[in-house]
C-alpha positions in Angstrom: -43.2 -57.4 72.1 -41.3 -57.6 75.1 -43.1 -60.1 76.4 -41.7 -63.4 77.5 -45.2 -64.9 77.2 -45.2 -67.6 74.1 -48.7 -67.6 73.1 -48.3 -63.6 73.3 -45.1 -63.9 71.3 -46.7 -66.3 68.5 -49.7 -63.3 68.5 -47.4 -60.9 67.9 -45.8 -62.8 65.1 -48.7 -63.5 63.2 -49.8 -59.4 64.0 -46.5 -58.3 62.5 -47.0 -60.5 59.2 -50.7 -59.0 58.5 -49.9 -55.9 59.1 -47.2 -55.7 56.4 -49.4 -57.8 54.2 -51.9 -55.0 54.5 -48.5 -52.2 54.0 -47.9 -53.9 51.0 -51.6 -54.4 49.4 -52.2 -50.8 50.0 -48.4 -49.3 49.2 -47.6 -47.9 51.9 -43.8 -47.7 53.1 -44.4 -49.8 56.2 -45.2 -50.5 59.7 -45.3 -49.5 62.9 -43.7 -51.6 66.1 -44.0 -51.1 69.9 -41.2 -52.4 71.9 -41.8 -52.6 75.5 -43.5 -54.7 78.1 -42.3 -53.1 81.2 -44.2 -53.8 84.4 -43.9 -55.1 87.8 -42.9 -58.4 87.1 -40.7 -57.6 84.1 -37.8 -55.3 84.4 -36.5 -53.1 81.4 -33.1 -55.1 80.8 -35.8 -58.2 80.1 -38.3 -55.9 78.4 -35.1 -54.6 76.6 -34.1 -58.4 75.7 -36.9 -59.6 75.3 -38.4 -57.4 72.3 -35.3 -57.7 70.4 -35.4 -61.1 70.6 -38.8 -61.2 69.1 -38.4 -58.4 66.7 -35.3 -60.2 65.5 -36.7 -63.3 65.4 -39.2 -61.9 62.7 -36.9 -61.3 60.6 -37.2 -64.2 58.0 -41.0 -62.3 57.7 -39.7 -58.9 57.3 -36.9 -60.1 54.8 -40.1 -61.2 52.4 -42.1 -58.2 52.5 -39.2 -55.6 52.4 -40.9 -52.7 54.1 -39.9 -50.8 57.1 -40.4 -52.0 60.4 -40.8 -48.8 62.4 -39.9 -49.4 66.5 -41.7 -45.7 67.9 -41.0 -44.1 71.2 -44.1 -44.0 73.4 -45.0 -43.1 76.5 -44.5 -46.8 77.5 -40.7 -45.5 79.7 -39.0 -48.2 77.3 -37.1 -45.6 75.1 -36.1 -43.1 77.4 -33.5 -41.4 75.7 -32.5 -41.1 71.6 -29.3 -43.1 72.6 -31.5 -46.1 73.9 -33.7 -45.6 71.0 -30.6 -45.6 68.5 -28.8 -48.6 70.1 -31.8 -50.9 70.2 -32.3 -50.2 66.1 -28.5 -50.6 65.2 -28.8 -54.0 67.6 -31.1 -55.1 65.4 -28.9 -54.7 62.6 -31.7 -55.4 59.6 -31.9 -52.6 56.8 -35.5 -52.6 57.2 -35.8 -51.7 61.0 -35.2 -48.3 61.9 -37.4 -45.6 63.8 -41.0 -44.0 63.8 -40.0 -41.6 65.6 -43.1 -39.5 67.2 -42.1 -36.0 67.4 -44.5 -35.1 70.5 -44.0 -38.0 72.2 -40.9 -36.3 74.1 -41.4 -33.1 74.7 -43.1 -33.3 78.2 -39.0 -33.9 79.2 -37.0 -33.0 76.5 -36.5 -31.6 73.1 -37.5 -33.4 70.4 -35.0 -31.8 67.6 -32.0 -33.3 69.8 -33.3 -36.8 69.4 -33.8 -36.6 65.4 -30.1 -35.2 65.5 -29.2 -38.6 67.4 -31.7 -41.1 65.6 -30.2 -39.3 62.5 -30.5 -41.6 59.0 -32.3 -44.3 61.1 -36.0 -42.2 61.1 -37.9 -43.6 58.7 -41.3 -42.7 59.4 -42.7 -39.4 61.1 -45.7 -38.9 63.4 -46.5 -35.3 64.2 -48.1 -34.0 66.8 -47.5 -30.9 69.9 -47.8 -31.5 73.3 -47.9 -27.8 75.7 -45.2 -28.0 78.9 -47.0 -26.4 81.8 -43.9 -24.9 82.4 -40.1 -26.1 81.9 -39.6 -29.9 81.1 -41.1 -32.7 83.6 -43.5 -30.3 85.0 -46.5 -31.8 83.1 -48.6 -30.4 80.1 -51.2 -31.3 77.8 -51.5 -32.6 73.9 -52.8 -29.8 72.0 -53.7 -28.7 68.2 -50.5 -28.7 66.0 -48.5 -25.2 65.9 -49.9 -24.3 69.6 -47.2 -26.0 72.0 -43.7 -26.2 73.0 -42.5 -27.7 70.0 -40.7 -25.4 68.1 -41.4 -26.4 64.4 -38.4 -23.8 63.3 -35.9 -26.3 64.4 -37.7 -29.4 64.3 -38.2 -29.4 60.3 -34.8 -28.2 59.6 -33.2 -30.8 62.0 -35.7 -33.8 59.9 -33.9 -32.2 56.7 -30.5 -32.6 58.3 -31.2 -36.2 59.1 -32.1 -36.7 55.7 -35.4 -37.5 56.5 -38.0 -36.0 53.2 -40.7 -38.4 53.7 -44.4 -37.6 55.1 -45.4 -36.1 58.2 -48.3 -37.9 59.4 -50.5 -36.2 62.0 -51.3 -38.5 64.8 -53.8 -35.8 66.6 -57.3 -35.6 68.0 -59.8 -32.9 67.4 -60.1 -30.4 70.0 -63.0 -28.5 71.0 -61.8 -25.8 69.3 -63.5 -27.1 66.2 -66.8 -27.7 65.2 -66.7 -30.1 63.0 -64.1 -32.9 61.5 -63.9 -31.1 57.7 -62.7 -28.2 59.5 -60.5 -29.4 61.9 -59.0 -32.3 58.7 -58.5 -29.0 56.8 -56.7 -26.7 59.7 -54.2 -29.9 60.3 -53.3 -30.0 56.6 -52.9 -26.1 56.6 -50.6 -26.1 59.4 -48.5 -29.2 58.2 -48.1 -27.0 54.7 -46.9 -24.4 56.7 -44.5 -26.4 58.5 -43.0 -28.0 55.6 -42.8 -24.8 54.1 -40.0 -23.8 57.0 
């Protein structure tokens, strides 16, 4: 998206417009949006302008399909704090743009319930996931099963309830060796999300 690349950008357009066709068919609340495009040759002020540009651009597409358009923080080094995250959504200024915010995503560095206080009413979709710090923030760690990192799911639910947020959380996690099988390892997800909703 942050490209400055037209063929890439016209991609990206027609990407956008079949993926909420395919939102819509199936009735699902919306999409999911990367911003980014950071590298050696393009800085992140043109990353930065570049994908709201094209998001913005879109938004004669988005206007006709009326779903959310979800911009998520990954580990891309685009959103690097909730404030960035929350200034490039209220730039865009659509009612249908807001965040996917990925509550694993930021844990290596930071703590994820201070960036749902700061993304607030503008979360509109949920990933859920842990991640385990090897020890304080930026000292590395690993992805691991849900309910066994550093997340502390105590605050995180209440701060999502707070924001107003009482939508789903969808697990965005891979099975671990821990299980045998995908049934099992399906069924021990939903268990623990029950248990965290439950907080």
């Amino acid at each position: 998206m942050g490209t400055g690349d037209a063929e890439k950008i016209a991609f990206g357009k027609r990407l956008i417009e079949q993926q909420l066709k395919c939102a819509g068919a199936l009735g699902a609340k919306g999409i999911l949006v990367v911003p980014g495009g950071i590298c050696e040759r393009v800085s992140i002020a043109r990353a930065y302008e570049n994908s709201l540009k094209n998001l913005t651009s879109w938004f004669p597409i988005i206007n006709e399909y009326k779903l959310f358009v979800g911009v998520e923080n990954v580990w891309n080094t685009f959103f690097l704090s909730p404030f960035d995250m929350r200034e490039f959504v209220d730039k865009c200024g659509s009612p249908y743009i807001g965040a996917y915010y990925d509550v694993g995503n930021v844990v290596a560095f930071t703590w994820t319930e201070y960036w749902i206080e700061i993304l607030a009413h503008r979360i509109g979709l949920i990933h859920i996931k842990d991640f385990a710090r090897k020890g304080m923030v930026n000292c590395g760690g690993t992805f691991c099963d849900l309910g066994t990192g550093s997340i502390v799911w105590e605050r995180v639910i209440p701060a999502l309830r707070n924001a107003g947020f009482d939508g789903y959380l969808t697990a965005e996690v891979g099975k671990s060796g821990k299980y045998s099988a995908y049934p099992e390892f399906y069924r021990a997800t939903a268990e623990t999300i029950d248990k965290f909703i439950q907080i």
